[in-house]
N, C-alpha and C positions, 0 to 999 in steps of 0.2 A: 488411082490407088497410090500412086509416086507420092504425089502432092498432100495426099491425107498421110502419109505416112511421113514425111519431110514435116510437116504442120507439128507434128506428134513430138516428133524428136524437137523440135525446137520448143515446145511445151516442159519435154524434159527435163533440156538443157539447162531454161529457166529454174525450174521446181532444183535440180543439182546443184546452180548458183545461191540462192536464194537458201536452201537448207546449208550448204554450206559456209555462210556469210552471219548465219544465226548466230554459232559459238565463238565467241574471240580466240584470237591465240591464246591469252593467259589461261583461260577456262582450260582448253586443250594439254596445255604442255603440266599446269597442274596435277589432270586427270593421269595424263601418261608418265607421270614423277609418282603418283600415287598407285601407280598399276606396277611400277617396276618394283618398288618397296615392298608391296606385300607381298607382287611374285618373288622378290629376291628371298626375304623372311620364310615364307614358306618353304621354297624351296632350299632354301642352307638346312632351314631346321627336317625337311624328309632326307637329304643327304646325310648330314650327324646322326639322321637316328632321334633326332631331340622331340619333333613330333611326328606325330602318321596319324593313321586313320581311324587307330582303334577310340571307340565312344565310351568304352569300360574299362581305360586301362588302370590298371593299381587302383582296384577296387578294394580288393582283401589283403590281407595280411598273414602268410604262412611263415613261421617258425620251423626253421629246418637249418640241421650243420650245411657247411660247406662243403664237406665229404661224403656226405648222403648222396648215394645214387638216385635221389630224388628231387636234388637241387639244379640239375638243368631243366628240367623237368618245372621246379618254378618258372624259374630265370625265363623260360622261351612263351610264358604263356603272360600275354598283358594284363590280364587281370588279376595277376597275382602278385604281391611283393613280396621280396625274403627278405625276411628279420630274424637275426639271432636266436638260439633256441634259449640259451642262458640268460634264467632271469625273465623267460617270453609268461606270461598268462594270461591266460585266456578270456576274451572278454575287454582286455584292455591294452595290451600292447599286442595281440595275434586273434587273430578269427579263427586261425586252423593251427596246429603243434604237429608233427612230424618228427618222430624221437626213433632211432635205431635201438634194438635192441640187442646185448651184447652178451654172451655167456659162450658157457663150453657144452656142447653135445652131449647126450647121454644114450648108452645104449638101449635104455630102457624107451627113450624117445623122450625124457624130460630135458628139461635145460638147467644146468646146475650153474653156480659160480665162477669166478674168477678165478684161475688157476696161474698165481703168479703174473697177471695182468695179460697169461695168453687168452684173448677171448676170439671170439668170432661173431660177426654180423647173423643173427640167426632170425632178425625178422624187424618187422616197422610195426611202430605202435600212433594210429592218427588220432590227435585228439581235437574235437570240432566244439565251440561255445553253442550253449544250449540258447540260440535266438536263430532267427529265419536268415540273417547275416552268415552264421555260421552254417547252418544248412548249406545256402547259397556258397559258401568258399567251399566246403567240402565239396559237394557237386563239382566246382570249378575244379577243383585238383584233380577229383577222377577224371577227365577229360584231358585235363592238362597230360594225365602220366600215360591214357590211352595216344594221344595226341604223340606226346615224345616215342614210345611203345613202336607206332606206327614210322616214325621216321628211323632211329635205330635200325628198325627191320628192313626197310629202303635202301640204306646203306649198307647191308652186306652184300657182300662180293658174289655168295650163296644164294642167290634168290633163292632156289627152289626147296635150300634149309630155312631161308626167311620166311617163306610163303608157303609152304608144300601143299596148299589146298590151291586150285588155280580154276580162277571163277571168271568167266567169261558173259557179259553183258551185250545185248541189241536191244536198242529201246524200237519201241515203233509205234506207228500212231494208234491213238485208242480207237480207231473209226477205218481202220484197215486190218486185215486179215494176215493172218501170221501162216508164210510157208511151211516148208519141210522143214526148215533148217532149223538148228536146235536154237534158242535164244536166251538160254542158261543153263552151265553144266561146268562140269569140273573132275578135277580128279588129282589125284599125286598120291603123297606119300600118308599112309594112316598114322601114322606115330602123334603125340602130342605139343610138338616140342613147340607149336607155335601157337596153342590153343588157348584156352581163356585164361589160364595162369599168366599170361604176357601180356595180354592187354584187359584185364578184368578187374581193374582199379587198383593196381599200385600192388599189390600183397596187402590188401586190407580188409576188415573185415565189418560186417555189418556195425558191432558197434559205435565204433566215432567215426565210420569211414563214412567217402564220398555218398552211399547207397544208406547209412543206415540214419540213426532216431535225429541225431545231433547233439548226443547228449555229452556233459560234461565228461564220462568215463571213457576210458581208453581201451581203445578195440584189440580185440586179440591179436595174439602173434602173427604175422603171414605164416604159412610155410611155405619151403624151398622146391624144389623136384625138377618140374621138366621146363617151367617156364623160368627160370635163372639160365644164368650165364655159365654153362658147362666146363669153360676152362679156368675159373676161379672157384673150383674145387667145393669147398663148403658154402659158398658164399649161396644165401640161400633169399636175397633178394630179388625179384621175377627182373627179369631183360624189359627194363624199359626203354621206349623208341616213338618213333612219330609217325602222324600220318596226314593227309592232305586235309586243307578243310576246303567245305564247298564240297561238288560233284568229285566221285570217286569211282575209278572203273579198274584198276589193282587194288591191289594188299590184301587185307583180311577179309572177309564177309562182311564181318560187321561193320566193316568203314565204307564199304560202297555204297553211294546212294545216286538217285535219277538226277543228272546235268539239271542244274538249271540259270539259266544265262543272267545272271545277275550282272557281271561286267560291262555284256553285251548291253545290256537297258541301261545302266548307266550311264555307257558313249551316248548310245541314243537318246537318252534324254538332254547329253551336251544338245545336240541338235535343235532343239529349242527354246535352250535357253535364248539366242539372240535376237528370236520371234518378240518378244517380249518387249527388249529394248528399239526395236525397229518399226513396231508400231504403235508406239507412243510419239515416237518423231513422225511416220506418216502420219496419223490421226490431229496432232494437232498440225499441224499443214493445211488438210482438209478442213479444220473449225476455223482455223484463221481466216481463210476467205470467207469464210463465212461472219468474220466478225467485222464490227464496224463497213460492211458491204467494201470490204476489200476484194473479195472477186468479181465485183461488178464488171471491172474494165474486160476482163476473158469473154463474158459473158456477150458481151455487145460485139466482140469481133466474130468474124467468121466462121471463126471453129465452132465444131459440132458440140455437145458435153460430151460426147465419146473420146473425142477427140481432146479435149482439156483432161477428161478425168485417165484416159491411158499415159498420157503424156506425165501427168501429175505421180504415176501410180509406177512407171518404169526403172526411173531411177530407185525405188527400193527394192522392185522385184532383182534388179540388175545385184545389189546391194545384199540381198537373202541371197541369189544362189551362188555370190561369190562367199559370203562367210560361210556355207553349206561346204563349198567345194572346198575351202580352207581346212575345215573340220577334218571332213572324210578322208583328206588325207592325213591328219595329221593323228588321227584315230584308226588307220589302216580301212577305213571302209574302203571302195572304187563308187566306180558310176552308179550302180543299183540305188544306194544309198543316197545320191544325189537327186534321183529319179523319184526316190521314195518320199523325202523329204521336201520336193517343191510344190509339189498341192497341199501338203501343208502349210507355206510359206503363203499362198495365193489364197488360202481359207483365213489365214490371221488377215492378211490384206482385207480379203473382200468383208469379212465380217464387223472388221474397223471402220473403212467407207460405211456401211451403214452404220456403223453407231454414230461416226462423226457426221454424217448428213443429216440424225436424227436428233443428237444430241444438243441443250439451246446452250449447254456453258461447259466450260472446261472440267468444270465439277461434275457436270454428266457425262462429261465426253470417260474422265478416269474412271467411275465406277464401269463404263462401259468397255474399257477396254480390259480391266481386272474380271471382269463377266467372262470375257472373250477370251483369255488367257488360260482362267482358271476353265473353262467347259470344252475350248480346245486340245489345251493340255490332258484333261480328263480323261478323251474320246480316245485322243492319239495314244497315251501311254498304258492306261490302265488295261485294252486287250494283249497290248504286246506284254503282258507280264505272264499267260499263258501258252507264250510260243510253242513249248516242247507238250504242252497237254491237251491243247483241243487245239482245231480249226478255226475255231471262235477268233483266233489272236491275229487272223490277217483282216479283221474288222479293219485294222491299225497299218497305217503304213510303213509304223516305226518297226511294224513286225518286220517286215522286208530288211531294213536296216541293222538290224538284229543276226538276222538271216546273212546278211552281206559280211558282218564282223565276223562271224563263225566259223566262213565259208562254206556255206552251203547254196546247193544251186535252188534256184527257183523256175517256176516255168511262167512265161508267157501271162495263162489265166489267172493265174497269185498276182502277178503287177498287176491285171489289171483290176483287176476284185479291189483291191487292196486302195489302189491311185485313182480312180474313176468315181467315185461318188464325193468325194473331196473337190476332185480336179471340177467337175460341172457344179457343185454346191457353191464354192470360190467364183464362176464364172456368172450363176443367178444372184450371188449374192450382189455383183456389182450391176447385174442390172437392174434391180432392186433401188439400189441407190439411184440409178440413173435417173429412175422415175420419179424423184424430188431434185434431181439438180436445174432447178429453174428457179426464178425469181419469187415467186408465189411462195415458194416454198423453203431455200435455201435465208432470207434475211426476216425471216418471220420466224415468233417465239413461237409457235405450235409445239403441244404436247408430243410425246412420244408415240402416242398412239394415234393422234391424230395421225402424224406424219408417214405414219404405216400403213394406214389405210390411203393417203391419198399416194402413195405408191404402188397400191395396187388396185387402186381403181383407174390411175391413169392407162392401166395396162390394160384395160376393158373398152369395149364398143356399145356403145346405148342399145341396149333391150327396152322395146315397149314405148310408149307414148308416143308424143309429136315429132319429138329427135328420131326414133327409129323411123316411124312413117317417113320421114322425110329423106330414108335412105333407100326408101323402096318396101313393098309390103308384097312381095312375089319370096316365093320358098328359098329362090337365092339367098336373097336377102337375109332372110333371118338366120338361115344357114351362117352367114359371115358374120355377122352380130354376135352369135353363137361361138364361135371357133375362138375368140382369145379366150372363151369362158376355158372350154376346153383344153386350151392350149397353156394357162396359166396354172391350172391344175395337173396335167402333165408335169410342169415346170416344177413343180412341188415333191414330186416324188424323190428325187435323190436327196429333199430333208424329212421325205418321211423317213427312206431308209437307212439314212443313218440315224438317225432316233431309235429307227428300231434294231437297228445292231446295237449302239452301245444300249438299250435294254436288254437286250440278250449277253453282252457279253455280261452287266452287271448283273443279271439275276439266275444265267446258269450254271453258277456254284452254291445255288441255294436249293433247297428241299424242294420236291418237285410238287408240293402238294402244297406249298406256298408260291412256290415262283410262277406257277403256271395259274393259277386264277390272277397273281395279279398281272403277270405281261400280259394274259386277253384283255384285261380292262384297258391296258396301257397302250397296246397296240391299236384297240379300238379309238382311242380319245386323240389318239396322234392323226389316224388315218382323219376320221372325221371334221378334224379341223384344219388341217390339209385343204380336204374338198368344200369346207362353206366359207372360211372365213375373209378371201376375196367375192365370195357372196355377198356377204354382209357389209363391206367396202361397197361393194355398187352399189346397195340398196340405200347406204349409210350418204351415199354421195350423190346419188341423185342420179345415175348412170343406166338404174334400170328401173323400171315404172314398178310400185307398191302393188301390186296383183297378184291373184295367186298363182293366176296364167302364165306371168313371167317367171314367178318364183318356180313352181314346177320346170320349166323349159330351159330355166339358169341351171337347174338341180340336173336334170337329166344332162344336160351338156356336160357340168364336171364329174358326172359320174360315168358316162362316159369315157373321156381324158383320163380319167384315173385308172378304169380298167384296163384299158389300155396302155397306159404307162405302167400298168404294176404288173404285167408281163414280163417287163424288162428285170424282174428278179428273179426269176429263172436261173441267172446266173450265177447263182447263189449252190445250186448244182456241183458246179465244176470244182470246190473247194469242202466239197464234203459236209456244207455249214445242217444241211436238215439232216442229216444224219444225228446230231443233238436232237435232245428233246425237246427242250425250249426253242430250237432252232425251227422245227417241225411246225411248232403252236407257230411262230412268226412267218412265216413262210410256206403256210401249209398247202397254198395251193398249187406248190409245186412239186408237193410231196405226197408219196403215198399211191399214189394213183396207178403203178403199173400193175397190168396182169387185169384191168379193170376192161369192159367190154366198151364199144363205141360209142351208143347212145349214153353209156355213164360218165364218160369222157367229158362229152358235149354240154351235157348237165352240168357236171362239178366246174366246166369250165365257164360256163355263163351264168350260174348261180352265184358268184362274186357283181356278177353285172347287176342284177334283181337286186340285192341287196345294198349295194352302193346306191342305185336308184331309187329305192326306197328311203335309205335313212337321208343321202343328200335333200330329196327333198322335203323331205318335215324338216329339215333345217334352213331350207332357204326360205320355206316356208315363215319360218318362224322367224327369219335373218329379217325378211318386209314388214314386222312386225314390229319391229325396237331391237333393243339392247339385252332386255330382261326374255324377252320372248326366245331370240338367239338362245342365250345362255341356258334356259330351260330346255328348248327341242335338240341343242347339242348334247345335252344329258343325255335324255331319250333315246336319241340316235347311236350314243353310244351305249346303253347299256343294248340295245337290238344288236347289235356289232357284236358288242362282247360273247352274248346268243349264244350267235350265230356260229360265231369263233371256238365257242364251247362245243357248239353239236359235233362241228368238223374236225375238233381232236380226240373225241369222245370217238368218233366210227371210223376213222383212218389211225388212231394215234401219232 
């Protein structure tokens, strides 16, 4: 073990040297002359203020004075610019107008004139151009002045005259059970003072305002009363103020809405960006020996390919979990995140080894690794975007990471749910590879597909003819013949199951009377080809004799192996996942069933067996036939799948 291990590291060391001898200095010190510029650039311009983040800033154009209690209220909101109101019109130098309007009071409630130039602020008149631009900035301003409205009221010193309604929020999960304890309630003072008149668009009124037609005319007067500023006397413009954007758990009613971790998936998405650049330098590594029979010499020495391809494969895992742990901390995550993130790191690995063992040129290798990128990234990010709303979202390791930024705790069964079908998918993927790293196969143009098949036929033992006879024709015997069938279909299940989470996570936000006929198809076609298409490799290779005696007996081996192995989602329990519906359909056999009596237990629990055994073998059947033959009985088999799959959400739901 010393010695295999000592071999390994010095495999390493090589692959260390050798990648790092690739880039010249000029290349390097260029790169890091060109990384400090734009970090400098960018960063001077987010300190000035000069740029940031916003994608819509100074879209529109409002017209509003300087002394309008509505002009912070632009000024704070990016997609707005203040331009003069004198001389502003509409349509061509302003999208929105914003004019105070000025008179004296009347007892009668009218507004009269000018009395000696003493006037008074008695209201806002908004005028919005009649185009979808203009629509679009009025909308913008209402927001903008609820936005300001909202901060205003933040900063008094009076909360409880800022707020006097005080509303208290507990989200909890959609698939857990709500205590005693109340989870929304309130209470304070009844009076108005802080009610719609303060935040319900500026004092303006349906017609040019934010809410109404957009039309060229100017909206009525606001009026004054409870939503103004009580110590400037007449002043009859509503207290404008601001409020958070994003998730809101204070202020008004109406500004509170459910968290949602947008920042949080942002870091975590930093997390893989370096996935990307790190296996393009492992991947071509891998082709390289491969090219011009440059890894022959490894080959001829003593080292195992285990041993060459660990050795070759360390320094970048070494390389992933140090830029990982660079990250996390520099993003606040801890160890979780680091935990969370390395069967990811070991999935882009192992998934690149096979492209690059299969790939014959660099041009295949990049579409291959942009494959591998774009369906990893896919898997990993897109459940973590429902962390706070279903279960669904620890499909995703990144959800953990997520979790880790928030600080919230996790338990135990979440890592492993979450890191365990990655972590062994990463582990089959490189043995996969394994089984073409030899000379037959590694300095030969074969097809993509060829090379896939003789990957998984070398992982098979001859069924049937002279080669089997020759191993022995006693029940042992064919027993052992048998068991890689088994044991390679086993090997399969943690890419069924992730295929069938990310089906499930992508299809249960859709209508359940589209998503559920089609995940049974989809479940069925993934399951099914799982179980024959290292079938079709032996049959294709010459590994197991053309019979239908063998085909049956290959068939019932991996349907066997599968049942078996697809026990192992059960665990799928512990995280609440069949509590979904679509969860249910995918996993049904682990659902539903309590309160059920013994003998129906026994049934429902070996009625996956029957059925595996069935459709595997019309397909292995069909696998000793050809190409076309396959192709048809895998249809077949799975629409009997898909069936089947229907009856069982049809009587358990």
């Amino acid at each position: 073990m010393i010695d295999r291990l000592r071999r390994t590291l010095r495999v390493a060391r090589w692959e260390t040297a050798r990648a790092g001898g690739g880039v010249d200095r000029r290349t390097l010190l260029a790169a890091l002359a060109l990384l400090l510029v734009v970090g400098g650039l960018v960063g001077g311009g987010l300190a000035a203020g000069v740029v940031g983040l916003d994608v819509d800033r100074d879209v529109y154009r409002v017209a509003v004075d300087d002394g309008s209690p509505y002009a912070d209220a632009v000024e704070s909101a990016p997609a707005l610019t203040a331009v003069p109101v004198d001389g502003a019109s509409l349509g061509t130098s302003a999208d929105l107008i914003v004019r105070d309007v000025r008179g004296v009071p009347r007892d009668d409630g009218t507004i009269g004139g000018t009395a000696g130039g003493d006037s008074t602020v008695v209201g806002v008149v908004v005028s919005a151009s009649d185009t979808e631009k203009g629509a679009a900035a009025a909308a913008e301003f209402r927001e903008a002045v609820e936005a300001h409205n909202e901060r205003l009221m933040a900063d008094e010193a009076n909360e409880t005259a800022a707020f006097p309604i005080a509303v208290t929020l507990r989200y909890v999960s959609r698939t857990s059970g709500v205590d005693g304890g109340a989870t929304l309630g309130g209470g304070g003072s009844t009076d108005g003072t802080a009610g719609d008149g303060a935040t319900g668009g500026g004092g303006t009124s349906d017609g040019g305002t934010a809410g109404g037609d957009g039309s060229d005319s100017t909206g009525a007067v606001a009026a004054g009363g409870d939503g103004g500023d009580g110590d400037d006397g007449g002043l009859a413009v509503p207290s404008i103020g601001g409020g958070t954007f994003g998730a809101a758990t204070v202020g008004s009613p109406g500004s509170i809405s459910p968290p949602f971790p947008f920042v949080s998936l942002l870091l975590a998405f930093v997390f893989l960006v370096p996935m990307n650049f790190l296996i393009q330098a492992y991947g071509s590594s891998i082709l390289d020996e491969r090219t011009n029979r440059r890894g022959e010499p490894l080959l001829v020495t003593p080292l195992s390919p285990v041993e060459i391809v660990a050795g070759k494969t360390l320094p970048y895992v070494a390389l992933a979990a140090a830029v990982t742990t660079l990250i996390a901390l520099a993003v606040g995550g801890g160890p979780l995140s680091v935990v969370a993130v390395f069967p990811v790191a070991l999935a882009f690995l192992g998934a690149t080894f096979v492209g690059a063992m299969f790939a014959r040129s660099f041009k295949e290798l990049t579409f291959v690794t942009v494959g591998v990128s774009v369906l990893l990234t896919t898997y990993a990010f897109v459940p973590a975007i429902f962390t706070n709303v279903t279960p669904v979202a620890l499909v995703s390791p990144l959800t953990l990471v997520v979790f880790d930024l928030q600080g919230e705790a996790v338990s135990a069964g979440d890592v492993l749910f979450a890191t365990t079908p990655m972590s062994i998918g990463a582990g089959l993927l490189f043995a996969l590879g394994l089984g073409v790293y030899r000379e037959e196969d590694m300095f030969t143009q074969k097809p993509v597909g060829r090379k896939f098949l003789d990957a998984l036929a070398v992982r098979l033992a001859p069924v049937g003819g002279d080669a089997h006879r020759g191993r022995g024709a006693g029940a042992r015997g064919r027993l052992r013949a048998l068991a890689p069938v088994a044991l390679l279909t086993a090997c399969a299940i943690p890419f069924v199951f992730v295929a069938e989470l990310m089906a499930v996570a992508l299809l249960f936000a859709l209508p359940v009377t589209v998503s559920i006929p089609v995940l049974l198809v989809t479940i069925a076609f993934i399951e099914e080809v799982a179980k024959s298409v290292h079938l079709y490799a032996g049959f294709e290779r010459g590994v197991f004799a053309r019979t239908d005696r063998v085909a049956v007996a290959v068939g019932a081996a991996s349907a066997v192996g599968f049942f078996l192995a697809e026990k192992a989602t059960a665990v799928v329990q512990a995280v609440g996942l069949t509590e979904l519906y679509v969860g249910r359909a995918a996993f049904g056999s682990v659902a539903g069933v309590g309160g059920l009596s013994v003998p129906v237990l026994v049934a429902l629990a070996f009625a996956p067996l029957a059925l595996h055994g069935v459709t595997t073998a019309v397909t292995a059947v069909g696998a000793s036939r050809g190409r076309t033959r396959y192709v048809l009985t895998l249809a077949l088999a799975t629409l009997l799948h898909a069936a089947y799959n229907f009856a069982v959400v049809s009587v358990h739901g």
